[in-house]
DSSP file (Angstrom, degrees, kcal/mol; ACC not computed):
  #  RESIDUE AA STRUCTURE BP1 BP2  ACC     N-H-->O    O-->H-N    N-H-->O    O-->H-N    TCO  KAPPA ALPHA  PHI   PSI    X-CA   Y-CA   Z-CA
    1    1 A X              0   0    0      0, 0.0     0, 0.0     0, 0.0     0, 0.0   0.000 360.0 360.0 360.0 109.0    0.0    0.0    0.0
    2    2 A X        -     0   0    0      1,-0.1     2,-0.2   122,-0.0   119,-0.0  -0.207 360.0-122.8 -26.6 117.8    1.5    3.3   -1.2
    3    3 A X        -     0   0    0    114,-0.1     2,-0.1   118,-0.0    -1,-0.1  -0.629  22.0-133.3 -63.7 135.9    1.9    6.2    1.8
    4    4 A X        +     0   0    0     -2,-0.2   107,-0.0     1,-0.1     3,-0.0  -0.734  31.5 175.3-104.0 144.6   -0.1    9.4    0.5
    5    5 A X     >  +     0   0    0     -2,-0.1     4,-2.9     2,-0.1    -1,-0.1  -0.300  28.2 138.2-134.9  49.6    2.6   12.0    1.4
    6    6 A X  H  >  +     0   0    0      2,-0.2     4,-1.4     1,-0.2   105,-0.1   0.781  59.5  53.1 -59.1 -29.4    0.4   14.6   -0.2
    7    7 A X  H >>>S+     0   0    0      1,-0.2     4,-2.2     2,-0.2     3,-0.8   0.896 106.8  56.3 -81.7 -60.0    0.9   17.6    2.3
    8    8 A X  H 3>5S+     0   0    0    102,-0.3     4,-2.1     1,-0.2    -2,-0.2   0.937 109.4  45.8 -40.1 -40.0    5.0   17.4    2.0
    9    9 A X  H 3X5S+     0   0    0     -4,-2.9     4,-1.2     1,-0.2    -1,-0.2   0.799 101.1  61.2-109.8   0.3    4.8   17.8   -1.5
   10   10 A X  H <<5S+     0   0    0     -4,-1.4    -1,-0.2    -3,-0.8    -2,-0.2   0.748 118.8  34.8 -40.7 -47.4    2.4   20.6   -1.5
   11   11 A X  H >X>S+     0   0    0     -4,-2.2     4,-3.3     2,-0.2     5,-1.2   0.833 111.7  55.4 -57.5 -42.8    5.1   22.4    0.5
   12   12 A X  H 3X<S+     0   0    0     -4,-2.1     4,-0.7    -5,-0.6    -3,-0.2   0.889 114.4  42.0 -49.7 -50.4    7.6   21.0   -1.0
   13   13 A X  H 3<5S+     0   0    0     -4,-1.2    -1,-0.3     1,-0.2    -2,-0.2   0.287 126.4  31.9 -93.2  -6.1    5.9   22.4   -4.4
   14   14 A X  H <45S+     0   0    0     -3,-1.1    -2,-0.2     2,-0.1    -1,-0.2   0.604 132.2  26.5-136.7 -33.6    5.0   25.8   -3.1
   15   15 A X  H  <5S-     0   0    0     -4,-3.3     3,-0.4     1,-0.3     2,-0.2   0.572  99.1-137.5-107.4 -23.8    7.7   26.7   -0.4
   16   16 A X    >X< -     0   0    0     -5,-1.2     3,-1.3    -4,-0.7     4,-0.7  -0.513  54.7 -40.7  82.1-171.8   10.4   24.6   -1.9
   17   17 A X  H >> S+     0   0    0      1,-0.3     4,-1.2    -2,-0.2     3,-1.0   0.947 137.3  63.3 -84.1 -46.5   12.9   22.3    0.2
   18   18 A X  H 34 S+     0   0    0     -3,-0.4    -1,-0.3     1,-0.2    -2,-0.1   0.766 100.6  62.3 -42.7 -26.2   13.1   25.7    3.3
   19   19 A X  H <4 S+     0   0    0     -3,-1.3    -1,-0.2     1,-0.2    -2,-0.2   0.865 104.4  39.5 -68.5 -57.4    9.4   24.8    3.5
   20   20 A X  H << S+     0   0    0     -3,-1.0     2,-0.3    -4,-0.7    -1,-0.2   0.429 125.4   8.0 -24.4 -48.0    9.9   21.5    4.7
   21   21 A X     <  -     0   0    0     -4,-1.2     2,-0.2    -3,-0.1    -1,-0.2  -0.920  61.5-149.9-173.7 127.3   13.0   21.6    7.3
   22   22 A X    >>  -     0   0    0     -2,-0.3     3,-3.7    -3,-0.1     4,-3.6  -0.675  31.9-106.1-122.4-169.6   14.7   24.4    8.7
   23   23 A X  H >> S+     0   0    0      1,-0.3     4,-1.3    -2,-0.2     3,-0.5   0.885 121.0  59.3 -71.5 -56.9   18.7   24.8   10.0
   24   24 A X  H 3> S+     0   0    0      1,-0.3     4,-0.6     2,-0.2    -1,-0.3   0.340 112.3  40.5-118.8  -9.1   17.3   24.7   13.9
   25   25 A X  H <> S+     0   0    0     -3,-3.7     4,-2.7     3,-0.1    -1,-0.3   0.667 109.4  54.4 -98.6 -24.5   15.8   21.0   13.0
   26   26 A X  H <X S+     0   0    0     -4,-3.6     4,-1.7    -3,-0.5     3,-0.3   0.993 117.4  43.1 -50.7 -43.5   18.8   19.8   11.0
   27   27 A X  H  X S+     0   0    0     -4,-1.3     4,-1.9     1,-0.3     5,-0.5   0.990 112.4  48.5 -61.9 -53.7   20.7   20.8   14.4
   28   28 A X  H  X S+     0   0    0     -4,-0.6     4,-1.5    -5,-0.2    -1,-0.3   0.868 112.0  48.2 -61.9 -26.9   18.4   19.4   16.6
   29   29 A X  H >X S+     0   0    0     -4,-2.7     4,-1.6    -3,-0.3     3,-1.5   0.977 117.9  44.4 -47.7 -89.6   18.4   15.9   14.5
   30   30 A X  H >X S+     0   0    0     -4,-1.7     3,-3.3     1,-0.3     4,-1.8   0.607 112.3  51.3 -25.3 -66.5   22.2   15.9   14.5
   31   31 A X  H 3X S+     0   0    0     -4,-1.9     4,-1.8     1,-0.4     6,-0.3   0.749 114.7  43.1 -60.3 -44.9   22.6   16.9   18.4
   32   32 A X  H << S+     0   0    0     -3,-1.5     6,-2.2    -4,-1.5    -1,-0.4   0.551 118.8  43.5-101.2  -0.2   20.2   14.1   19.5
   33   33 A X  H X< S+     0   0    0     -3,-3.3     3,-2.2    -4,-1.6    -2,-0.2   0.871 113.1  50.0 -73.0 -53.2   21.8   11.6   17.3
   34   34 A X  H 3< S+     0   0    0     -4,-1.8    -2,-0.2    -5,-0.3    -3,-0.2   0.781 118.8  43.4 -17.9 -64.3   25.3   12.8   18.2
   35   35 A X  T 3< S-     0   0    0     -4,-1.8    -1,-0.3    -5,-0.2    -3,-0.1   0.754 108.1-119.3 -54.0 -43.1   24.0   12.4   22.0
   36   36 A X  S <  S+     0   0    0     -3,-2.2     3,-0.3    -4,-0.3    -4,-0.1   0.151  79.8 129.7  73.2  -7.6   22.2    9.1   21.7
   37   37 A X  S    S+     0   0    0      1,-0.3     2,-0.8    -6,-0.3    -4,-0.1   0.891  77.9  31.6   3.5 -70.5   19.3   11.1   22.7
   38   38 A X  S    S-     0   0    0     -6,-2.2    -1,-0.3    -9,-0.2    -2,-0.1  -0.623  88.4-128.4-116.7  93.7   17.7    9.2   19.4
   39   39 A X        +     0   0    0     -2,-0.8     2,-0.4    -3,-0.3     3,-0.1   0.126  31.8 169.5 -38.0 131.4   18.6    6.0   18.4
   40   40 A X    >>  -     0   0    0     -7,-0.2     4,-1.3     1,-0.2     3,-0.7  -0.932  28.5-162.3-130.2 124.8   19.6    5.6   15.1
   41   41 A X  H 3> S+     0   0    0     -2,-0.4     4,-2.7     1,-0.2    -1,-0.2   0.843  93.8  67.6 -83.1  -0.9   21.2    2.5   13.8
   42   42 A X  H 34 S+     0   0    0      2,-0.1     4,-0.5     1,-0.1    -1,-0.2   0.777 104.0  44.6 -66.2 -10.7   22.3    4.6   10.7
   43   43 A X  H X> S+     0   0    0     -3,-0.7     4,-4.3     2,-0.2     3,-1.5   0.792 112.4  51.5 -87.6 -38.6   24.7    6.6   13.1
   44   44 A X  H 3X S+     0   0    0     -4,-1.3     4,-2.7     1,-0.2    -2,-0.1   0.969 111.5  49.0 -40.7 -57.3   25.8    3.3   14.7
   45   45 A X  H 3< S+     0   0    0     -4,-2.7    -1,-0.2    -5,-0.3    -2,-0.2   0.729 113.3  47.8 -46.1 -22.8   26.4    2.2   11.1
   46   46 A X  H X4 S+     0   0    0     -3,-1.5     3,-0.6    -4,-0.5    -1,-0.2   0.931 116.4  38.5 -86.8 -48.4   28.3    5.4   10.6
   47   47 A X  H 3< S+     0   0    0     -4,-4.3    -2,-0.2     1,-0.2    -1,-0.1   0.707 122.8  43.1 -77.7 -12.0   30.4    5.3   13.6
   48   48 A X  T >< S+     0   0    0     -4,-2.7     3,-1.3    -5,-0.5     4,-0.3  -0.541  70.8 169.2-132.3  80.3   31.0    1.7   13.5
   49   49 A X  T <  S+     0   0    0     -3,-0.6    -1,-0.1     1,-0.2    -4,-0.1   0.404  74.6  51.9 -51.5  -9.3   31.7    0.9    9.8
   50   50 A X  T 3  S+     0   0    0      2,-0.1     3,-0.5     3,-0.1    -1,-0.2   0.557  87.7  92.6-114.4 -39.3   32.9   -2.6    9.8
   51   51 A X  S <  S-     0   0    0     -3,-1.3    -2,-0.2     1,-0.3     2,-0.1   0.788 108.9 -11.2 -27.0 -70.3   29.6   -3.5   12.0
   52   52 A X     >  +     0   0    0     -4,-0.3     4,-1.8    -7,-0.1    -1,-0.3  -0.582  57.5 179.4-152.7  92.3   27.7   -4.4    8.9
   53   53 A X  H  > S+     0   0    0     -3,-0.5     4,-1.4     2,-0.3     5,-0.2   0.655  86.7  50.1 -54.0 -32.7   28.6   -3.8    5.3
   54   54 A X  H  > S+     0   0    0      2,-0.2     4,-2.0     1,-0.1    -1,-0.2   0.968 107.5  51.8 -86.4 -40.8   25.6   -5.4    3.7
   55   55 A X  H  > S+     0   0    0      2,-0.2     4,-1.7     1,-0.2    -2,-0.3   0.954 113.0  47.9 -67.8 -42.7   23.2   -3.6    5.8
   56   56 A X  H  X S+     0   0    0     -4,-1.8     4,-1.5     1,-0.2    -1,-0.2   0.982 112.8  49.0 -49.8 -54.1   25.1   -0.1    4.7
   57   57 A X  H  X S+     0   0    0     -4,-1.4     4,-0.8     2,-0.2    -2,-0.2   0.966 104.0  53.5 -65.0 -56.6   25.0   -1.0    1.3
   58   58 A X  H >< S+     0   0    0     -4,-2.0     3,-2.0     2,-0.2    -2,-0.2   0.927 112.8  50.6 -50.2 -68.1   21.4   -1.9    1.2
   59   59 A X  H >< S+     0   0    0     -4,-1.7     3,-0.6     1,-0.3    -2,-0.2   0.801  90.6  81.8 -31.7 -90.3   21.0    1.8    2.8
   60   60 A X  H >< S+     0   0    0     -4,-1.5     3,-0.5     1,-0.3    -1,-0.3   0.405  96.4  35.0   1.9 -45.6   23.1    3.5    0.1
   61   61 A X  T << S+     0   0    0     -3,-2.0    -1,-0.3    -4,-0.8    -2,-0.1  -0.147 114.1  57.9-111.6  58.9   20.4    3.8   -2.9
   62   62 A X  T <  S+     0   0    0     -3,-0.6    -1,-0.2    62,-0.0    -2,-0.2   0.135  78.0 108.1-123.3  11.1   17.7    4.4   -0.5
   63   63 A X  S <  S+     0   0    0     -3,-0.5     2,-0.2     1,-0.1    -2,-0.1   0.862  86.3  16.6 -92.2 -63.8   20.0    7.7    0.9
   64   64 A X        -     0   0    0      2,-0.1    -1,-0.1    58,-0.0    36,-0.1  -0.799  50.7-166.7-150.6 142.7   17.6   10.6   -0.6
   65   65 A X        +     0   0    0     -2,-0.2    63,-2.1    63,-0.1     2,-0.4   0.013  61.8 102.7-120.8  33.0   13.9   10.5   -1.9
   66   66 A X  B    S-a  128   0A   0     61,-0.2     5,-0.2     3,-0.1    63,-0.2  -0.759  83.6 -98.1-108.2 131.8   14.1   14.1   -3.6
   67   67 A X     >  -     0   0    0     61,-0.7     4,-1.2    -2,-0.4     5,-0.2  -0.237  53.9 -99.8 -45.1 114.5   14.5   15.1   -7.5
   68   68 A X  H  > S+     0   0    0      2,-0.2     4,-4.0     3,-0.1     3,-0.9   0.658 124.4  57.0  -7.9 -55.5   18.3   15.8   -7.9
   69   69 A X  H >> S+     0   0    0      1,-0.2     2,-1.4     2,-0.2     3,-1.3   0.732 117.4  34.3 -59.3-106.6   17.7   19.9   -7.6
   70   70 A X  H 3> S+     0   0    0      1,-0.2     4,-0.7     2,-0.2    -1,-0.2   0.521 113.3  59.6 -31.4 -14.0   15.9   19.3   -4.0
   71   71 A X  H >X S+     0   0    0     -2,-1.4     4,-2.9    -4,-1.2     3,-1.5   0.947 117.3  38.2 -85.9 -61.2   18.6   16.0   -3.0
   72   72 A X  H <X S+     0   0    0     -4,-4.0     4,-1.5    -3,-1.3    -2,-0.2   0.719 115.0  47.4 -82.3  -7.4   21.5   18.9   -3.5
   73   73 A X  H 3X S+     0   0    0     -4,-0.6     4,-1.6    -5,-0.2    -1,-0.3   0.632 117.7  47.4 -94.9   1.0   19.6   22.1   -1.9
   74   74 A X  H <X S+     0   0    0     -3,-1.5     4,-1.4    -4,-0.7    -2,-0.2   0.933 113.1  46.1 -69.5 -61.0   18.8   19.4    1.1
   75   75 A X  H  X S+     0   0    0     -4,-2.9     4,-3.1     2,-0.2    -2,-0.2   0.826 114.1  51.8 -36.1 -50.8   22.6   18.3    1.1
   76   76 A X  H  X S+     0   0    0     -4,-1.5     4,-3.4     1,-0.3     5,-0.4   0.993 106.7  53.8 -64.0 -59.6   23.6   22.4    1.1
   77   77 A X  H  X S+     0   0    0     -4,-1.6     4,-2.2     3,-0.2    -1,-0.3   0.789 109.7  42.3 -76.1  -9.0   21.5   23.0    3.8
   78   78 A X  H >X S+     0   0    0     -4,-1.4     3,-1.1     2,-0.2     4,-1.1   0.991 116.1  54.1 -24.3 -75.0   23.0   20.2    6.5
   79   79 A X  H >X S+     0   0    0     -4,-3.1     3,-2.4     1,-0.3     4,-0.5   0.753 110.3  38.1 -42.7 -61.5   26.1   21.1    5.5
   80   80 A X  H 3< S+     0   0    0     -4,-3.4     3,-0.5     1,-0.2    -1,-0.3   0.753 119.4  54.8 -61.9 -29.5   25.6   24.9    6.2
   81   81 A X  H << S+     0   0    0     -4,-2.2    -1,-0.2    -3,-1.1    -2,-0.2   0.772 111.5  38.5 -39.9 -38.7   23.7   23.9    9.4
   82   82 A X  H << S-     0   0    0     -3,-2.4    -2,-0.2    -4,-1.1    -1,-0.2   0.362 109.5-123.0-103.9   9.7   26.2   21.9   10.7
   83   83 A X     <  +     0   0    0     -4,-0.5     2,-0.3    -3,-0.5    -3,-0.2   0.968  54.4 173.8  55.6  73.7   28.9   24.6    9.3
   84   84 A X        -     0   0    0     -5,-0.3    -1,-0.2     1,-0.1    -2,-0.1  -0.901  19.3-155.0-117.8 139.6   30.4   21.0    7.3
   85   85 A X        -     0   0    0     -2,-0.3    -1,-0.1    -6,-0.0    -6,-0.1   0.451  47.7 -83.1 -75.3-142.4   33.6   21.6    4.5
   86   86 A X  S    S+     0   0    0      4,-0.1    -2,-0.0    -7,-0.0     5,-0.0   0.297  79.5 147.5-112.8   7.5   33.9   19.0    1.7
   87   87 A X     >  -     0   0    0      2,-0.1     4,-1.6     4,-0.1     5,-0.2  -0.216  55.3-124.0 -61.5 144.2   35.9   16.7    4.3
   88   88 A X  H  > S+     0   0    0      1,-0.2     4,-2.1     2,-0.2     3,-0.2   0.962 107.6  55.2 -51.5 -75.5   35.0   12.6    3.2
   89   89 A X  H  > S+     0   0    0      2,-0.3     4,-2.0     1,-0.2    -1,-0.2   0.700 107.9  35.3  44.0 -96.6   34.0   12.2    6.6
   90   90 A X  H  > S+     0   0    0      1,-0.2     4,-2.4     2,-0.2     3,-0.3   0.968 117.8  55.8 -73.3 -46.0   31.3   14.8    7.4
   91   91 A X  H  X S+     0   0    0     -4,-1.6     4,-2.3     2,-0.3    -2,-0.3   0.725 107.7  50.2 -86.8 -36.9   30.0   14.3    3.6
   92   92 A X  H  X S+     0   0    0     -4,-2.1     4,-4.0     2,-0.2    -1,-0.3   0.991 108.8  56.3 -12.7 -86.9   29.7   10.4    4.6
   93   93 A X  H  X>S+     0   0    0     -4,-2.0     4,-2.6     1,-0.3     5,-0.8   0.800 109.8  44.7 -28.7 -69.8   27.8   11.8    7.7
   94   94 A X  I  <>S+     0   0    0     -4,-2.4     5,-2.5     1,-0.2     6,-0.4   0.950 117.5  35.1 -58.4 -49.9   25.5   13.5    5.5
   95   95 A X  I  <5S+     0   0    0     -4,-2.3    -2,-0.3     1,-0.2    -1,-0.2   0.898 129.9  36.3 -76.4 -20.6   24.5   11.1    2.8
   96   96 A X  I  <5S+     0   0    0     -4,-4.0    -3,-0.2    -5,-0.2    -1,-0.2   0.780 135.1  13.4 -96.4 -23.8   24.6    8.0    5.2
   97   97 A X  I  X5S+     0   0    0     -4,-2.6     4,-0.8    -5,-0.2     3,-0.3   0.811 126.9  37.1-109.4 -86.8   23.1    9.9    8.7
   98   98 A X  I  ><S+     0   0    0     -5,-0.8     4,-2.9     1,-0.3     3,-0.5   0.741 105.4  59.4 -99.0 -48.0   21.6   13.1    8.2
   99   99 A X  H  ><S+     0   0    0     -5,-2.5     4,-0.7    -6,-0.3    -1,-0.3   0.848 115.5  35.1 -71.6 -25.6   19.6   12.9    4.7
  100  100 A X  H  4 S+     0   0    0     -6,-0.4    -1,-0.3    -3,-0.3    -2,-0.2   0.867 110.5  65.2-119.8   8.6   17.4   10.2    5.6
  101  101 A X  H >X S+     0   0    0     -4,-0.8     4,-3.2    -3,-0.5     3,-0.9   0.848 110.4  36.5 -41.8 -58.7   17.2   11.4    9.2
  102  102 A X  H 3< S+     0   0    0     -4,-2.9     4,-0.3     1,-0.3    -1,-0.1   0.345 110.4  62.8-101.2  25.0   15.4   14.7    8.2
  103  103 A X  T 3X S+     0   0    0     -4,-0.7     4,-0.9    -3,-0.2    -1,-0.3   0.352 108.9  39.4 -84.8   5.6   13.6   12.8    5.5
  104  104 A X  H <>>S+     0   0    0     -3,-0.9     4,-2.0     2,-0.2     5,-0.6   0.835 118.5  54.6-107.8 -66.5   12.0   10.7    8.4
  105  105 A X  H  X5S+     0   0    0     -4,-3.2     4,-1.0     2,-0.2     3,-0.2   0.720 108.1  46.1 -11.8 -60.1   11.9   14.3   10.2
  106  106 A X  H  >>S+     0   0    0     -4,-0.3     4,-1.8     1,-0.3     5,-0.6   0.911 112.6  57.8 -73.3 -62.0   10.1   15.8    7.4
  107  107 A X  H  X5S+     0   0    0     -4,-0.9     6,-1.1     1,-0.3     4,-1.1   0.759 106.5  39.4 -26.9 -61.1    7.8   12.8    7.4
  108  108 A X  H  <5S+     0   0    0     -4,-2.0    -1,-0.3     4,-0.2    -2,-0.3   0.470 113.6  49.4-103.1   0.4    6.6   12.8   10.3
  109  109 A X  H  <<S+     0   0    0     -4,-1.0    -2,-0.2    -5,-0.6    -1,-0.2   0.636 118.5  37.8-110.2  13.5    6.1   16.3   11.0
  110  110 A X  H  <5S+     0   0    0     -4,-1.8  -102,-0.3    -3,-0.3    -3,-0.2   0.552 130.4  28.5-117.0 -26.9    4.2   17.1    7.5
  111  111 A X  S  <<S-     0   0    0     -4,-1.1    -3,-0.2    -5,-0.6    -4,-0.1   0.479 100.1-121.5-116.3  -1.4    2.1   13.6    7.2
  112  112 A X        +     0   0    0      1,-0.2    -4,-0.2    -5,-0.1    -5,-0.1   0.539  56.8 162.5  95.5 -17.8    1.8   12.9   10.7
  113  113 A X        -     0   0    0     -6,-1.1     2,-0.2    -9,-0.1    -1,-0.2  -0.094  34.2-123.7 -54.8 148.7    3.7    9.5    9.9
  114  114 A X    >>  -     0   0    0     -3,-0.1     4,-2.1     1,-0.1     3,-1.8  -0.637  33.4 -93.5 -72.3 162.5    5.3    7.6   12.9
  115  115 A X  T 34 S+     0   0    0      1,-0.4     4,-0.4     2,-0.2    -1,-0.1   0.606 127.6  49.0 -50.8 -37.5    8.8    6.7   13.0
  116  116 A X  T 3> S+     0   0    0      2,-0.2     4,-1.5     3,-0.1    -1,-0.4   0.781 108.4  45.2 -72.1 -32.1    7.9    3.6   11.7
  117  117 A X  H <> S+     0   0    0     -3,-1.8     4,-2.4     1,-0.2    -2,-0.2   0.948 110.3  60.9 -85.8 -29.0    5.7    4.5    8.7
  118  118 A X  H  X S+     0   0    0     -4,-2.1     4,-2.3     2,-0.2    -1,-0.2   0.946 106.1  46.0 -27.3 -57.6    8.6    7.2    8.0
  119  119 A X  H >> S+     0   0    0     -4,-0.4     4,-1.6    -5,-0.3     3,-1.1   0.951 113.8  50.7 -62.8 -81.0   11.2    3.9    7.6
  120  120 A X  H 3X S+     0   0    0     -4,-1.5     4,-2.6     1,-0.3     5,-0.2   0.757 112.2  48.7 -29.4 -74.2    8.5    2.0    5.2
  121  121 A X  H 3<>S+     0   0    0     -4,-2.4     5,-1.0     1,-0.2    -1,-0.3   0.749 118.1  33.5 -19.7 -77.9    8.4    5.0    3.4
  122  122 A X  H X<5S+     0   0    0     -4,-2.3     3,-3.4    -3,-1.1     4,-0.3   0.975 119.8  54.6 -54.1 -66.3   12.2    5.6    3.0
  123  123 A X  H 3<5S+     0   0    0     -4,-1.6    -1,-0.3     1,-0.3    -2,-0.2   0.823 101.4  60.5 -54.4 -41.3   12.6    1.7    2.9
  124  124 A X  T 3<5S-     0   0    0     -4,-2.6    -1,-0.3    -5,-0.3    -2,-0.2   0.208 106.7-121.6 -64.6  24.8    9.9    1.3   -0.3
  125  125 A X  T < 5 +     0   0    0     -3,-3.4    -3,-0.1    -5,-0.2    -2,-0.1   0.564  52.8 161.3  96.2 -40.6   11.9    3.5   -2.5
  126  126 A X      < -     0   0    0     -5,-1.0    -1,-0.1    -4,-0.3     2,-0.1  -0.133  35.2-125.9 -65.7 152.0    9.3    6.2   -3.2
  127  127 A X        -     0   0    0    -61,-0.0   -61,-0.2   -60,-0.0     2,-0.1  -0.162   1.2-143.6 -75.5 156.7   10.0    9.4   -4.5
  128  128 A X  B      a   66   0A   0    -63,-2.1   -61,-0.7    -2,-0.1   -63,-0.1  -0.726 360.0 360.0-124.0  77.5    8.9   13.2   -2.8
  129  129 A X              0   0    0    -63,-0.2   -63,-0.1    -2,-0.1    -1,-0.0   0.341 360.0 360.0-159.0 360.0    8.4   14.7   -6.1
């Protein structure tokens, strides 16, 4: 069964990607993964790389569900949220952590989804466009 994400992309389509998520939730996402605050096992994954390589790689084309133009003005604003260079590292951090953190973010604070119907979401594939 398809997830209606019909209010997100009314914003999405009218405010653009700022509409959606601003620098004071990217922080707060990062700060409560960063913390343990909010579990994630993509930060586990991040910080402990070796952990499980097929579960990373199954993550890896599931990263971003945005049309290229919105995937890089999401990417810009992390970065410039989390005041992040070009370093391998932090740019890791982004595509592996943070981009489908504040699509679950996004998720659940424009459709209402839970944490779980967020994951399905992310985990079926589906586009925000």
């Amino acid at each position: 069964m398809p997830l209606n994400v019909d209010r997100t992309l009314m914003i999405l389509h009218k405010d653009g990607m700022e509409g959606l998520t601003d620098t004071e939730e990217i922080k707060k996402v990062h700060r409560e993964i960063h913390s343990d605050e909010l579990k994630s096992s993509r930060m586990y994954l991040w910080k402990h790389p070796a952990t499980s390589l097929r579960l990373k790689q199954l993550l890896m084309p599931k990263f971003c569900h945005f049309s290229e133009e919105n995937a890089i003005k999401l990417t810009e604003m992390i970065r410039a949220a989390l005041k992040m260079g070009n370093d391998l590292q932090e740019l890791d951090l982004v595509f592996d952590v943070m981009m489908p953190k504040v699509t679950i973010n996004i998720l659940m604070k424009h459709e209402g989804f839970s944490r779980y119907m967020a994951e399905l979401f992310i985990a079926s594939g589906s586009t925000l466009e």
